[in-house]
Backbone as XML, in Angstrom:
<?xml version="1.0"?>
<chain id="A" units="angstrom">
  <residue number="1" name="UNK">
    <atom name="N" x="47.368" y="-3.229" z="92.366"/>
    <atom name="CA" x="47.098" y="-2.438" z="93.531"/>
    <atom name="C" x="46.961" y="-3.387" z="94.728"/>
  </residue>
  <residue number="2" name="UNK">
    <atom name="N" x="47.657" y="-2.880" z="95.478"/>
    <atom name="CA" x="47.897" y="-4.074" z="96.951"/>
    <atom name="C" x="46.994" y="-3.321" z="98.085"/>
  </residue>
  <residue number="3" name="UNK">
    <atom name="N" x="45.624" y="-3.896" z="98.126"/>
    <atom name="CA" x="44.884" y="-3.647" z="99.392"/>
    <atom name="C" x="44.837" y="-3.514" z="100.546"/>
  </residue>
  <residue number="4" name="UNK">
    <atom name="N" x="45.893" y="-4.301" z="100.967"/>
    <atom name="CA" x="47.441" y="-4.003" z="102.411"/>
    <atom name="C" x="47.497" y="-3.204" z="102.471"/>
  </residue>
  <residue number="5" name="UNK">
    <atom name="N" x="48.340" y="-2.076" z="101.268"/>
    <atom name="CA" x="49.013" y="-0.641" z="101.571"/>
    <atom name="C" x="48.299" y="0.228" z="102.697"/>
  </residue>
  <residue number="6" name="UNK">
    <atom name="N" x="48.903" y="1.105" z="103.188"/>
    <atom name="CA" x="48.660" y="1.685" z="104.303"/>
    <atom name="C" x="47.738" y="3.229" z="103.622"/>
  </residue>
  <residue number="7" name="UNK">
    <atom name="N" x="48.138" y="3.610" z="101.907"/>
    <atom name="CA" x="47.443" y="4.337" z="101.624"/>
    <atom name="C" x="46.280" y="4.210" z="100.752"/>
  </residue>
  <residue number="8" name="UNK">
    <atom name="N" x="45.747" y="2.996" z="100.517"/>
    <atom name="CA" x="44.718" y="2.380" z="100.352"/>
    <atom name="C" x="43.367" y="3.284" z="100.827"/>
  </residue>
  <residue number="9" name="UNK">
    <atom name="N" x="42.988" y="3.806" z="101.657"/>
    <atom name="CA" x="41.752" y="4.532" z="101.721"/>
    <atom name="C" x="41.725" y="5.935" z="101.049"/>
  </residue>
  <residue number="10" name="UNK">
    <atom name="N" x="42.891" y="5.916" z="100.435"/>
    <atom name="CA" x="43.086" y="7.992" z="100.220"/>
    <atom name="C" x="43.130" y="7.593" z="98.686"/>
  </residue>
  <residue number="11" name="UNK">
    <atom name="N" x="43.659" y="6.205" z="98.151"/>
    <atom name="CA" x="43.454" y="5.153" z="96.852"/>
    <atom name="C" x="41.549" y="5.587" z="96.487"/>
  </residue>
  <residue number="12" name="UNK">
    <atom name="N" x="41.266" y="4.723" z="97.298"/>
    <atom name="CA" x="39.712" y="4.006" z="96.905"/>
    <atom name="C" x="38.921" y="5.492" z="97.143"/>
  </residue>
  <residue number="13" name="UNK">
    <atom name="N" x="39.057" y="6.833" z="98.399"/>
    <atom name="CA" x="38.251" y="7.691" z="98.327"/>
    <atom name="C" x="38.239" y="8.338" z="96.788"/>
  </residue>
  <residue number="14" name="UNK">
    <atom name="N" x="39.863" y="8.607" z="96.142"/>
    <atom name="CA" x="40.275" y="9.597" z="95.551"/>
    <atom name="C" x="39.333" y="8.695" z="94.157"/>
  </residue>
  <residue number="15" name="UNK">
    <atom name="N" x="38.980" y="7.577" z="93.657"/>
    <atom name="CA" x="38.316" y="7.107" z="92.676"/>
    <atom name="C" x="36.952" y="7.065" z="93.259"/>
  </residue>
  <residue number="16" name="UNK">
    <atom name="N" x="36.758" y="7.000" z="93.977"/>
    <atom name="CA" x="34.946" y="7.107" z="94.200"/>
    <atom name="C" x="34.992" y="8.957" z="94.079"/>
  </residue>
  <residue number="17" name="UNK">
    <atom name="N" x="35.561" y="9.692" z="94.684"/>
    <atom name="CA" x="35.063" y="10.985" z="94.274"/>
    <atom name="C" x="34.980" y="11.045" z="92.951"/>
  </residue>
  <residue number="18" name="UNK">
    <atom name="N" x="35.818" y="10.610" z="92.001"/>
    <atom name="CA" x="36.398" y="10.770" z="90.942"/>
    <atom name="C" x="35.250" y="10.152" z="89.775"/>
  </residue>
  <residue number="19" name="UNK">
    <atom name="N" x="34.776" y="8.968" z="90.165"/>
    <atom name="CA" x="33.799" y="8.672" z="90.110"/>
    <atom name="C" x="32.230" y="9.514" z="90.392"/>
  </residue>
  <residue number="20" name="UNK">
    <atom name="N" x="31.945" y="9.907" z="91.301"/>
    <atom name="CA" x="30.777" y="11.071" z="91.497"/>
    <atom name="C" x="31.334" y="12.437" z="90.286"/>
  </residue>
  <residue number="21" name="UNK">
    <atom name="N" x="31.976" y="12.602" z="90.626"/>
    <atom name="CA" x="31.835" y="13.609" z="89.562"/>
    <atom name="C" x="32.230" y="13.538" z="88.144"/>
  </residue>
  <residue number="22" name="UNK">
    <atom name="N" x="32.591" y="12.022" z="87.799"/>
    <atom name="CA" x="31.986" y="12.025" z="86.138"/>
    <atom name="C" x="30.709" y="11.525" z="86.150"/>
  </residue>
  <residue number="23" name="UNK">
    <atom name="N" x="29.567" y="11.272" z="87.027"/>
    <atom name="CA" x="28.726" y="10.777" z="86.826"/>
    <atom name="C" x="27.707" y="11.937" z="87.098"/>
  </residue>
  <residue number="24" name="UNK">
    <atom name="N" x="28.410" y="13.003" z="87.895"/>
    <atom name="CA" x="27.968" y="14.403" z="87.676"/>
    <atom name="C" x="28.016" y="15.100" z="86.881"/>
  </residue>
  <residue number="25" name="UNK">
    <atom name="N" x="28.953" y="15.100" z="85.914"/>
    <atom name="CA" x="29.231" y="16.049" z="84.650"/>
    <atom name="C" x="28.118" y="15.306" z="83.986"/>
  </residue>
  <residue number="26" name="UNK">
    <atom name="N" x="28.076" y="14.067" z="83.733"/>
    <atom name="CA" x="27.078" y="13.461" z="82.666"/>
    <atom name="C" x="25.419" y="13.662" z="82.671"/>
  </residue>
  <residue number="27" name="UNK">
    <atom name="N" x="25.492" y="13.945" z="83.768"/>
    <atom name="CA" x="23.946" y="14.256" z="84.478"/>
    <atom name="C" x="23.906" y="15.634" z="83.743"/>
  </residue>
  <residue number="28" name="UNK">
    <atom name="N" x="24.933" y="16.343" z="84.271"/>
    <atom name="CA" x="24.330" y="17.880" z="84.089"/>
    <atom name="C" x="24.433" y="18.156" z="81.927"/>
  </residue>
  <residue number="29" name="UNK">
    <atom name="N" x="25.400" y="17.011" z="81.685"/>
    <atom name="CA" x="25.464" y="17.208" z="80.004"/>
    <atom name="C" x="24.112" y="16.655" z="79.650"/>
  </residue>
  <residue number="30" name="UNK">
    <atom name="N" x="23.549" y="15.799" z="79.847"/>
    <atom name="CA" x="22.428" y="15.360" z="79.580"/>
    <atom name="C" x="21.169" y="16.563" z="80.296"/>
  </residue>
  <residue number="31" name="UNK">
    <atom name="N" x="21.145" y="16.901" z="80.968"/>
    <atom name="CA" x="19.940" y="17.688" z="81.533"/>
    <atom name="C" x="20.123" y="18.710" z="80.466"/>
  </residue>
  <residue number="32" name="UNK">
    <atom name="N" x="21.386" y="19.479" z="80.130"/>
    <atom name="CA" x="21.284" y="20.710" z="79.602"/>
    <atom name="C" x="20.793" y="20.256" z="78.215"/>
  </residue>
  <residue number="33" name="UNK">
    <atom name="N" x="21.019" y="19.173" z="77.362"/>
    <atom name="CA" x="21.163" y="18.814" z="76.115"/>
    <atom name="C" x="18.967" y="18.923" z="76.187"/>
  </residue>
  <residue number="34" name="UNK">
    <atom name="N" x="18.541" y="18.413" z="77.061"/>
    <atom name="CA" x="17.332" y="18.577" z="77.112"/>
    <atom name="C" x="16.427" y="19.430" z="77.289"/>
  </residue>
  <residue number="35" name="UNK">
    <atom name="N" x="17.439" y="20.301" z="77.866"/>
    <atom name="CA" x="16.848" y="21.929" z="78.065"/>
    <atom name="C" x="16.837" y="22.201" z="76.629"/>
  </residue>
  <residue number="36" name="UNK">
    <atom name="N" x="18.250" y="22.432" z="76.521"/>
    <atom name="CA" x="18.147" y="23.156" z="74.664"/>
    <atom name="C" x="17.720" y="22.839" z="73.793"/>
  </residue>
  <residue number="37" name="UNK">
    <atom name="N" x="16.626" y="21.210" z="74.100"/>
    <atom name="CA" x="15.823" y="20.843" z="72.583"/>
    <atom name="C" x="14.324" y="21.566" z="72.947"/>
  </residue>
  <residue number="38" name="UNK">
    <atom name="N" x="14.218" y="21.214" z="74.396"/>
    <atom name="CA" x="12.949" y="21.959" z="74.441"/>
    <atom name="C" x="12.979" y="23.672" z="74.477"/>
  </residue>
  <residue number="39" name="UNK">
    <atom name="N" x="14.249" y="24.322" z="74.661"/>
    <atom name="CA" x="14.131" y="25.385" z="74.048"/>
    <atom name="C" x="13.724" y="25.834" z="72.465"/>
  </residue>
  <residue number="40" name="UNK">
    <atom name="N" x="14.843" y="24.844" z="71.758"/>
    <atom name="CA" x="14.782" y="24.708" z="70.333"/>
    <atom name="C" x="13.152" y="24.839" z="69.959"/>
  </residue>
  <residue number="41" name="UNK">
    <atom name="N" x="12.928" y="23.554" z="70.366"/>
    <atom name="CA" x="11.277" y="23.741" z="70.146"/>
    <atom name="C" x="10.406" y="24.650" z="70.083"/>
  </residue>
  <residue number="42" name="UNK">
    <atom name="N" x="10.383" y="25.085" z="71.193"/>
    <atom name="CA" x="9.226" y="26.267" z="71.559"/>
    <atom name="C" x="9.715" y="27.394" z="70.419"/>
  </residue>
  <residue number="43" name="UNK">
    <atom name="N" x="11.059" y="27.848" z="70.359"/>
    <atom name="CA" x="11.566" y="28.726" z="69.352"/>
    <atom name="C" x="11.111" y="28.475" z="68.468"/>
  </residue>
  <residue number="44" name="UNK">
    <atom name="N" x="10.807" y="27.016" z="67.995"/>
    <atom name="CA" x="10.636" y="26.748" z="66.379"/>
    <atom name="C" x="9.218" y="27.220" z="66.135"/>
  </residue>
  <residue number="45" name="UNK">
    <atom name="N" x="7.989" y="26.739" z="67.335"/>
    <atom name="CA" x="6.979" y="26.529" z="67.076"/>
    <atom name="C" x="6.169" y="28.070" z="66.929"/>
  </residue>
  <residue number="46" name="UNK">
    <atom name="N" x="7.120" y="28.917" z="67.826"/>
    <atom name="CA" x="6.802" y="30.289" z="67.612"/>
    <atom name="C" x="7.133" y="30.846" z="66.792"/>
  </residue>
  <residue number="47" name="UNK">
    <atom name="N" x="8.303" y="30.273" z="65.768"/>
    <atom name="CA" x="8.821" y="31.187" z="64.431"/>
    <atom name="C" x="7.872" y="31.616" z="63.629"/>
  </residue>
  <residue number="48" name="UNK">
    <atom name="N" x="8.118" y="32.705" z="62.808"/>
    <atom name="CA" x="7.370" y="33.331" z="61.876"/>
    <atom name="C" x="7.781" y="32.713" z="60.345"/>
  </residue>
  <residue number="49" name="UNK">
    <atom name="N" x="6.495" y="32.486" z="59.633"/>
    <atom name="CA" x="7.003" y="31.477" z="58.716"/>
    <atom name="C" x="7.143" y="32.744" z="57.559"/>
  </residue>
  <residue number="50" name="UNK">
    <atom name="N" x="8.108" y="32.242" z="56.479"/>
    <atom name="CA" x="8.801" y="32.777" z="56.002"/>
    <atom name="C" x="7.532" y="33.026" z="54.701"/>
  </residue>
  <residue number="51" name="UNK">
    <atom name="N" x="7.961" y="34.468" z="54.258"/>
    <atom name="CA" x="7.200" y="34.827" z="52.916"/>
    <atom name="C" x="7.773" y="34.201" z="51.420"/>
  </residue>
  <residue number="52" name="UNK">
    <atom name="N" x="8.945" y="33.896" z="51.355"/>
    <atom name="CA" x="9.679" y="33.185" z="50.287"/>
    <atom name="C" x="10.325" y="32.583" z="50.624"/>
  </residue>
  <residue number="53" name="UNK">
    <atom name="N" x="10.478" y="31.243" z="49.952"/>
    <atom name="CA" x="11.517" y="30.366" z="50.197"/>
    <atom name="C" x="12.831" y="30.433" z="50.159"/>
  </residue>
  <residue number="54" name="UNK">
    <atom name="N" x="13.750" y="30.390" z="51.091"/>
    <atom name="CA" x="14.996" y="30.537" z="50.745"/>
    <atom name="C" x="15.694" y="30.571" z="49.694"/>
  </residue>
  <residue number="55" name="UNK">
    <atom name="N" x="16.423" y="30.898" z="48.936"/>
    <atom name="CA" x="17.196" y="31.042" z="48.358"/>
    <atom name="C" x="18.094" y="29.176" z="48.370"/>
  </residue>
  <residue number="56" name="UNK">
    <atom name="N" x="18.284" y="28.795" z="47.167"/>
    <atom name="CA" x="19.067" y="27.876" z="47.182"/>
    <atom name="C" x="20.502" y="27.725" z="46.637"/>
  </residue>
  <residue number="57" name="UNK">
    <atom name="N" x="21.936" y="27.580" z="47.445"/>
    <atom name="CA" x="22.661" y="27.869" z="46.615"/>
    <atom name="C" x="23.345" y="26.619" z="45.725"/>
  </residue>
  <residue number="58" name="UNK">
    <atom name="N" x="23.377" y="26.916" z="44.528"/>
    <atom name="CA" x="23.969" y="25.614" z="43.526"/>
    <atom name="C" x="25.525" y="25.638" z="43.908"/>
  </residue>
  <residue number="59" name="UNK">
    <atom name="N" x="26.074" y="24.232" z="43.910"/>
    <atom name="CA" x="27.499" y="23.900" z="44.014"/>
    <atom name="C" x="28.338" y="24.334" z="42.494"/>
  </residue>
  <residue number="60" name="UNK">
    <atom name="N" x="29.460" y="24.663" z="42.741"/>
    <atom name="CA" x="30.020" y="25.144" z="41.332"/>
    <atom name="C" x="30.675" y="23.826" z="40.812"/>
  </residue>
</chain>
């Protein structure tokens, strides 16, 4: 890449945007991944515990 070129700024914007928004997707994959454990959680901690143990199934 030749830093000369005349389209050099429409170059370097188009990877810095490009840049912000994988560093945006990753933000928002990580925030949600943290939502849904502390959802998980609270779900778990409120479950109703079971009167019999599951059922186990044997491999044939």
């Amino acid at each position: 890449m030749s830093f000369t070129a005349p389209h050099i700024g429409f170059v370097l914007a188009s990877y810095g945007l490009s840049a912000l928004v994988l560093v945006g997707l990753t933000l928002a994959i990580v925030w949600q991944a943290r939502s849904t454990m502390t959802r998980l959680k609270d779900l778990e901690g409120r479950a109703a515990k079971r009167r019999k143990p599951a059922k186990q199934v044997k491999p044939q």
